[in-house]
VOLUMTOR-111315 format. One record per residue (C-alpha): residue in three letters; x, y, z; residue number from 1. Coordinates in nm, 3 decimals. Example, Ala and Ser with C-alpha at 12.3 -4.5 7.8 and 13.67 -1.06 7.14 Angstrom:
% residues 2
[atom "ala" [1.230 -0.450 0.780] 1]
[atom "ser" [1.367 -0.106 0.714] 2]
END
This chain:
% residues 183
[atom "unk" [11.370 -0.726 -4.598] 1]
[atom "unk" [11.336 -0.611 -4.243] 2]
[atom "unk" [11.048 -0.377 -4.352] 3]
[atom "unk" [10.863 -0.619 -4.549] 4]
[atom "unk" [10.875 -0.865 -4.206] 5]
[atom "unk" [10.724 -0.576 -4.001] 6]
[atom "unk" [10.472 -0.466 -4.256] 7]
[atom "unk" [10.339 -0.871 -4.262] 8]
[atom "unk" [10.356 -0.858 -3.905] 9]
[atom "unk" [10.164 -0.565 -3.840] 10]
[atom "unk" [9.914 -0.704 -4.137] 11]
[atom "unk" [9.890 -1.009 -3.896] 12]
[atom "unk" [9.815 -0.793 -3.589] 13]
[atom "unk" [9.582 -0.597 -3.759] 14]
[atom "unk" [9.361 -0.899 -3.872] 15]
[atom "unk" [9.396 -1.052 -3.538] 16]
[atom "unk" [9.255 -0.754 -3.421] 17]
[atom "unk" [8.931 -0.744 -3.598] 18]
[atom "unk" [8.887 -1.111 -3.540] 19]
[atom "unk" [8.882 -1.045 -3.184] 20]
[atom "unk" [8.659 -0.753 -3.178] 21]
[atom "unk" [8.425 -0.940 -3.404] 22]
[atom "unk" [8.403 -1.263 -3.171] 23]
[atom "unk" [8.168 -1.339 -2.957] 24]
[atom "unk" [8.266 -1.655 -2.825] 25]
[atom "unk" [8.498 -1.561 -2.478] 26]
[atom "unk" [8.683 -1.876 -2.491] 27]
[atom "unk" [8.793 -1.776 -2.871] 28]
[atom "unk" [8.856 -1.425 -2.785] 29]
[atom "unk" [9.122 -1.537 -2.483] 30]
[atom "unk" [9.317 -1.763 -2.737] 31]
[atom "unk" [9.299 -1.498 -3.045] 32]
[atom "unk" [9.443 -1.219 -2.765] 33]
[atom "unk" [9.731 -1.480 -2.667] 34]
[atom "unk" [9.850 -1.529 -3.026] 35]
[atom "unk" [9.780 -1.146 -3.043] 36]
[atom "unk" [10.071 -1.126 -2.781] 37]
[atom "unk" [10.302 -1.379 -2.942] 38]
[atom "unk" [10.277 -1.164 -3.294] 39]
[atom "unk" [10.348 -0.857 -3.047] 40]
[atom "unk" [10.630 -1.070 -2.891] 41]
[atom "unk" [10.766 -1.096 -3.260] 42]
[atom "unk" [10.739 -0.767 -3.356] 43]
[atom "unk" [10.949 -0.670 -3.040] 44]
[atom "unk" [11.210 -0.934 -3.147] 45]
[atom "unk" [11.206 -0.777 -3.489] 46]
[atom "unk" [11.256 -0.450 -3.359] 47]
[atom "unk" [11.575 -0.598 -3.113] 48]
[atom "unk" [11.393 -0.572 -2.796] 49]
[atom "unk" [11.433 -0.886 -2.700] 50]
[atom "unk" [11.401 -0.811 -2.337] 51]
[atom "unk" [11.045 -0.657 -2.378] 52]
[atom "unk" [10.940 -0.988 -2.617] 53]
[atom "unk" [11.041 -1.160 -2.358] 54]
[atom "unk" [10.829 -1.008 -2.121] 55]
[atom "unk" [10.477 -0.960 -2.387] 56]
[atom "unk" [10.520 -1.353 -2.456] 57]
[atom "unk" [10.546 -1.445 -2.079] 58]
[atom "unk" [10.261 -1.192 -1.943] 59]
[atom "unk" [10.085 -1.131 -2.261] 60]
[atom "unk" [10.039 -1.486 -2.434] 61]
[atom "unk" [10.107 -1.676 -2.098] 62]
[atom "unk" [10.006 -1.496 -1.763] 63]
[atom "unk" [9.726 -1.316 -1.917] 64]
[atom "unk" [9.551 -1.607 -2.111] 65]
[atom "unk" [9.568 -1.816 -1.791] 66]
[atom "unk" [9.426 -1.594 -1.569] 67]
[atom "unk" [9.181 -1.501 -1.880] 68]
[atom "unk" [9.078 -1.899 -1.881] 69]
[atom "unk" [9.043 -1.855 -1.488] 70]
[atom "unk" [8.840 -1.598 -1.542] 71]
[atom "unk" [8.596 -1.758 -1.767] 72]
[atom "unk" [8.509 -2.055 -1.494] 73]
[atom "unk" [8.365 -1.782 -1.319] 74]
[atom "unk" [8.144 -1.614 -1.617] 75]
[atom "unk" [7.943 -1.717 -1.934] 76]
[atom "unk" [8.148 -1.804 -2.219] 77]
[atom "unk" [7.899 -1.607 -2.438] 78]
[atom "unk" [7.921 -1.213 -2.453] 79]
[atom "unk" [7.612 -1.048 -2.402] 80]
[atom "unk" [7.419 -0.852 -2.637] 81]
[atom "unk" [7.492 -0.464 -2.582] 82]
[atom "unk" [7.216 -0.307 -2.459] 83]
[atom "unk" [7.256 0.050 -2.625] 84]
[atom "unk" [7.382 0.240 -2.876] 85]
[atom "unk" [7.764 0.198 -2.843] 86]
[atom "unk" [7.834 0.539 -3.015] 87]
[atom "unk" [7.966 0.737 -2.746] 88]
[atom "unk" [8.262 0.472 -2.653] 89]
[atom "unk" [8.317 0.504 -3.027] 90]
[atom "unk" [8.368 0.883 -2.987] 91]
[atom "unk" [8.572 0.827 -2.663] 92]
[atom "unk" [8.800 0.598 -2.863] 93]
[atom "unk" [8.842 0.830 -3.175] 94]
[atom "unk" [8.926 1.102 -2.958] 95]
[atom "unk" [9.207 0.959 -2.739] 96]
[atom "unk" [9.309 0.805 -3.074] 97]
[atom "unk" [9.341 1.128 -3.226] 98]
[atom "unk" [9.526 1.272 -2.911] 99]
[atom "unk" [9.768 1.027 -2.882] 100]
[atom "unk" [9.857 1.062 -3.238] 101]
[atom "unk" [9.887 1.419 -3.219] 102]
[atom "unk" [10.122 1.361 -2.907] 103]
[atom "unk" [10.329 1.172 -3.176] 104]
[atom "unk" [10.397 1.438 -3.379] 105]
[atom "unk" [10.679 1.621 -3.218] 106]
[atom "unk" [10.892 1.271 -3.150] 107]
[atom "unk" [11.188 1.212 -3.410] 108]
[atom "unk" [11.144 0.945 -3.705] 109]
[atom "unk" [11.211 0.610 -3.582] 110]
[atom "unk" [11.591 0.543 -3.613] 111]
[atom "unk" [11.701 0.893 -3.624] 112]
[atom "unk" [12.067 0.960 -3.547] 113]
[atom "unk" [11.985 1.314 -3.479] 114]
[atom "unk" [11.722 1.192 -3.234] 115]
[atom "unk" [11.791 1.346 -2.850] 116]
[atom "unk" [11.875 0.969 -2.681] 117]
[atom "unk" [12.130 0.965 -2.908] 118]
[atom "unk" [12.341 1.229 -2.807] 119]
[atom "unk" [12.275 1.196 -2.428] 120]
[atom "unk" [12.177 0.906 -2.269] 121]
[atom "unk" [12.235 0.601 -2.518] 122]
[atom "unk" [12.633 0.701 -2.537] 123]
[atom "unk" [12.706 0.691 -2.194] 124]
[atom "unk" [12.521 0.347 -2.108] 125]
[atom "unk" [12.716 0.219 -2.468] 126]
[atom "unk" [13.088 0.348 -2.341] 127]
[atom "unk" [13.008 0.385 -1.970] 128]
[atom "unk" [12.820 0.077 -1.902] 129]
[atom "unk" [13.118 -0.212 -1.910] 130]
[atom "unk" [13.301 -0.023 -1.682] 131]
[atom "unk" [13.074 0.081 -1.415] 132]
[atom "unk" [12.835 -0.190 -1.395] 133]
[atom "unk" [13.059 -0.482 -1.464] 134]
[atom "unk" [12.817 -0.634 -1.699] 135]
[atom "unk" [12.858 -0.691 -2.030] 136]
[atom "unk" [12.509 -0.728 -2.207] 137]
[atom "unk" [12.398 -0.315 -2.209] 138]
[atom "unk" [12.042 -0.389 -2.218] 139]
[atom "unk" [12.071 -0.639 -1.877] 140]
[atom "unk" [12.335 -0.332 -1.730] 141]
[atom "unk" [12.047 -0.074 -1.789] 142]
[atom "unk" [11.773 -0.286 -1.628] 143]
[atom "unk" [11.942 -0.453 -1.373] 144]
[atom "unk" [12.138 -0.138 -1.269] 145]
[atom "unk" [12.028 0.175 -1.383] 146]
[atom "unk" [11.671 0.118 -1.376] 147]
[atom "unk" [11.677 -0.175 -1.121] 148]
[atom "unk" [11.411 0.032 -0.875] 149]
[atom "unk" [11.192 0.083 -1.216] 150]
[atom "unk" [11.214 -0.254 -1.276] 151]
[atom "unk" [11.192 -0.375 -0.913] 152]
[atom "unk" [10.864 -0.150 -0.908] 153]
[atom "unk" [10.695 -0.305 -1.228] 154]
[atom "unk" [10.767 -0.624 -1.095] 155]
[atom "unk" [10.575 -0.554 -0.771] 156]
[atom "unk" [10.255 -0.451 -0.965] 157]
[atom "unk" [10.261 -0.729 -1.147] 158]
[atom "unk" [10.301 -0.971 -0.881] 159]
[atom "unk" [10.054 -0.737 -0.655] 160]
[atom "unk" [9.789 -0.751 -0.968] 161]
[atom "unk" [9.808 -1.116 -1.014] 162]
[atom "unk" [9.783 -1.196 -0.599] 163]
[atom "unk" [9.466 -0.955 -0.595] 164]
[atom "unk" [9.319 -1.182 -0.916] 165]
[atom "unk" [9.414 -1.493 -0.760] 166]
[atom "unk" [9.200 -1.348 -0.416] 167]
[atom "unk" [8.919 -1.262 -0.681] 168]
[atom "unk" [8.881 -1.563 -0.803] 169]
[atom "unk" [8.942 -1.760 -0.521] 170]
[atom "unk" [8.672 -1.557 -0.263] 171]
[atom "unk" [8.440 -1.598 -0.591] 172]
[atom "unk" [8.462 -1.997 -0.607] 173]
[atom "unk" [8.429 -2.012 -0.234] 174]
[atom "unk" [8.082 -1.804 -0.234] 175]
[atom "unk" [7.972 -2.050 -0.525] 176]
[atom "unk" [8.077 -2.347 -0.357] 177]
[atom "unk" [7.913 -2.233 -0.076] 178]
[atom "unk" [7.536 -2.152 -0.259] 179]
[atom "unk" [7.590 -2.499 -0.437] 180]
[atom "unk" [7.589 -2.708 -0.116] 181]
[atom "unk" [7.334 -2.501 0.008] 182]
[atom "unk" [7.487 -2.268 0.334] 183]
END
């Protein structure tokens, strides 16, 4: 049952996908991409990463789509016709694609028990964690704890990437306010 939800999930995604890419209205494309993030928030939930839905529904579908809708006060809502032939960023995209799949191959099947994390690291967060940390939700011990600087650190570039778009914006709606009255 679980694979039949993730196949109809990823069938969603996939649609979503092409919807977006085919749009050419940049209000529609900001609202496809946020319930693109809330099917990615359900696959994660699916998969029992809760904490990383958690995240994907809060940036993803909510930061990102507001600052998105920010972003289009300051722009056309229209996308402009491309100018060229878009061939080579077709080539560009088939190649990394291809790399990145061939970086794939070496990685054990999803849900291995022979798999590497299972024999080092997973174990001693499962028996170790309770005890050392205190905590007794693993997944909250290993963020909070064992990769609290990690965390602490991807919570800085967020924060630092959404102040600089906020400044952006901001600076931007001054000049125009500024040419509309006429300075």
């Amino acid at each position: 049952m679980v694979e039949l939800v993730d196949m109809v999930l990823l069938a969603f995604m996939a649609v979503v996908a092409v919807i977006v890419v085919r749009l050419r209205n940049l209000f529609s494309v900001v609202l496809v991409s946020g319930f693109f993030s809330l099917l990615s928030a359900s696959m994660f939930v699916v998969l029992d990463a809760v904490d990383v839905a958690f995240t994907e529904a809060a940036v993803g579908a909510g930061v990102a789509t507001v600052i998105m809708l920010g972003t289009l006060l300051l722009t056309t809502s229209e996308e402009k016709k491309a100018s060229g032939s878009s061939l080579g960023a077709l080539l560009v995209v088939l190649i990394t694609g291809a790399i990145l799949v061939y970086g794939t191959l070496d990685m054990p099947r999803y849900g291995d028990p022979d798999a590497p994390i299972h024999h080092h690291v997973a174990p001693r967060y499962t028996h170790d964690s309770p005890r050392e940390i205190g905590v007794p939700n693993i997944v909250t011990s290993v963020l909070a704890s064992y990769r609290g600087y990690d965390t602490l650190g991807e919570t800085t570039v967020i924060f630092t990437a959404g102040l600089g778009l906020l400044l952006l914006i901001g600076s931007s709606l001054r000049a125009r306010g500024k040419k509309e009255d006429g300075r």
